[in-house]
C-alpha positions in Angstrom: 151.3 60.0 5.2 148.6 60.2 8.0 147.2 56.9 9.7 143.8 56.8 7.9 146.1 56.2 4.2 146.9 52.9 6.3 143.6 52.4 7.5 142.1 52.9 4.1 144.2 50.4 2.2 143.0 47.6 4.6 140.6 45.3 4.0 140.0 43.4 7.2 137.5 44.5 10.1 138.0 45.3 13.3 138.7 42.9 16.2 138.3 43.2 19.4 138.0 40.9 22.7 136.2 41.9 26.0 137.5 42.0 29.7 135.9 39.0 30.9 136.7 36.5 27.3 139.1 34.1 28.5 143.0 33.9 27.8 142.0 30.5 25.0 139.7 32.8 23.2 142.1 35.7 22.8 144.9 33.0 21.6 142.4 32.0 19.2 141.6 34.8 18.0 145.3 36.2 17.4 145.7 32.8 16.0 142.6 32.3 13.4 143.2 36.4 12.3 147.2 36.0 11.8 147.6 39.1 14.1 149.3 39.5 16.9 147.8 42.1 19.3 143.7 42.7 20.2 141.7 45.8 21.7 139.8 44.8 24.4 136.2 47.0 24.4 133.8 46.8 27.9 130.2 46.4 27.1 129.9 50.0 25.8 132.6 49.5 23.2 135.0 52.0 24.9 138.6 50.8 24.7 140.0 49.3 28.1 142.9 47.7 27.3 145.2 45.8 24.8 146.2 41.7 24.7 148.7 40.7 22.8 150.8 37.8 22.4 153.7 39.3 24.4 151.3 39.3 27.2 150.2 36.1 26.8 153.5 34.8 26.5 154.7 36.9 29.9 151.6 35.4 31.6 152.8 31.6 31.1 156.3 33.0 32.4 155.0 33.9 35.4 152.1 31.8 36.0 152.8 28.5 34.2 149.4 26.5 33.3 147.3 28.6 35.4 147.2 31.0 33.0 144.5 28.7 31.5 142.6 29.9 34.0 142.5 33.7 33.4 140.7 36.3 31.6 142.1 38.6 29.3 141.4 41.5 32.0 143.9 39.6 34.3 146.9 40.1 31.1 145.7 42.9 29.2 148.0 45.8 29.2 145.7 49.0 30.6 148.0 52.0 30.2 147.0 51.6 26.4 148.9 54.3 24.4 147.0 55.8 21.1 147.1 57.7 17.8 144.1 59.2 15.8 143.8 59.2 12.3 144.9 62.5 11.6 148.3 61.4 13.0 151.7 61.0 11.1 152.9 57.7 10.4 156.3 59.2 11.7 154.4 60.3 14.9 153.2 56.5 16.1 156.2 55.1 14.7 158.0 57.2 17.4 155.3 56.4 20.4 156.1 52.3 19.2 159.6 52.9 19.7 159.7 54.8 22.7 157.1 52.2 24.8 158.8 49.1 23.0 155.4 48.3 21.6 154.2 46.9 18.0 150.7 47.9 18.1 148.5 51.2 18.2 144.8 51.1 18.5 143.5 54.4 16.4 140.9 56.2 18.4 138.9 59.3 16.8 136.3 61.4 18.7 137.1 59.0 21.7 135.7 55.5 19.9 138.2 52.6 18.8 137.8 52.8 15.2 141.1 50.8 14.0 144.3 48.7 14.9 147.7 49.7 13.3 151.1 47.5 13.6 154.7 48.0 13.3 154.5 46.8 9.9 152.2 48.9 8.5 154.4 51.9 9.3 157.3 50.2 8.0 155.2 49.2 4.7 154.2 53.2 4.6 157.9 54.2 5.2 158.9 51.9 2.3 156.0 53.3 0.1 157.6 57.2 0.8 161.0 56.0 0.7 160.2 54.9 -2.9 158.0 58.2 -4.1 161.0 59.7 -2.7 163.4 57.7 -4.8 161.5 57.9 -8.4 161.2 61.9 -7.5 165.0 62.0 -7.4 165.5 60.2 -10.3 162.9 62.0 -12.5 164.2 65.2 -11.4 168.0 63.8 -12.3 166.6 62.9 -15.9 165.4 66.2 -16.5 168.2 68.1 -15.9 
């Protein structure tokens, strides 16, 4: 299974927060769309950067209330790791494991065009895991 099945099966747009929104109107965001990570897009739309609720969450750690203060360019995580559609689910199930991350923003020809999360590649695993099983069991029928 490639990462556009998963992008195909969503309904929900895209989105995204900018550099300068403030650290409030990223929480609200996450909050009001149930998700829990956001691309961040400059003014052109290209993808600088990720916030996520473990960054928000860090940023209180260290900076107590003044984090109230902040824009999401001060939190967002910058060394932002990818996958394209063409990818295997296997593949960005491995870069999430190996950088202890639960969200991958899906970039083709260089643009954003989608947002994938740790449970959609468990929910695709699940889905193979159980064409797998009724494969098995036809074949063990038929002999």
């Amino acid at each position: 299974m490639n990462i556009k099945d998963i992008l195909k099966r969503r309904d929900r747009g895209l989105v995204s927060n900018r550099p300068e929104d403030t650290i409030e109107a990223a929480a609200m965001l996450l909050a009001s769309h149930n998700i829990g990570a956001l691309p961040v897009r400059d003014e052109s739309g290209d993808l600088v950067g990720v916030i996520s609720e473990r960054d928000i969450v860090r940023g209180f750690a260290e900076r107590g209330g003044k984090v109230s203060a902040l824009r999401v360019r001060d939190l967002m995580t910058r060394d932002v790791v990818t996958c394209a559609p063409e990818d295997d689910v296997k593949d960005a199930r491995r870069k999430m494991k190996m950088r202890y991350i639960r969200h991958l923003p899906v970039v083709e020809a260089g643009r954003l065009c989608g947002m994938i999360s740790s449970r959609d590649v468990m929910e695709s695993r699940l889905e193979e895991t159980k064409l797998e099983r009724d494969v098995v069991r036809a074949y063990a029928i038929a002999r």
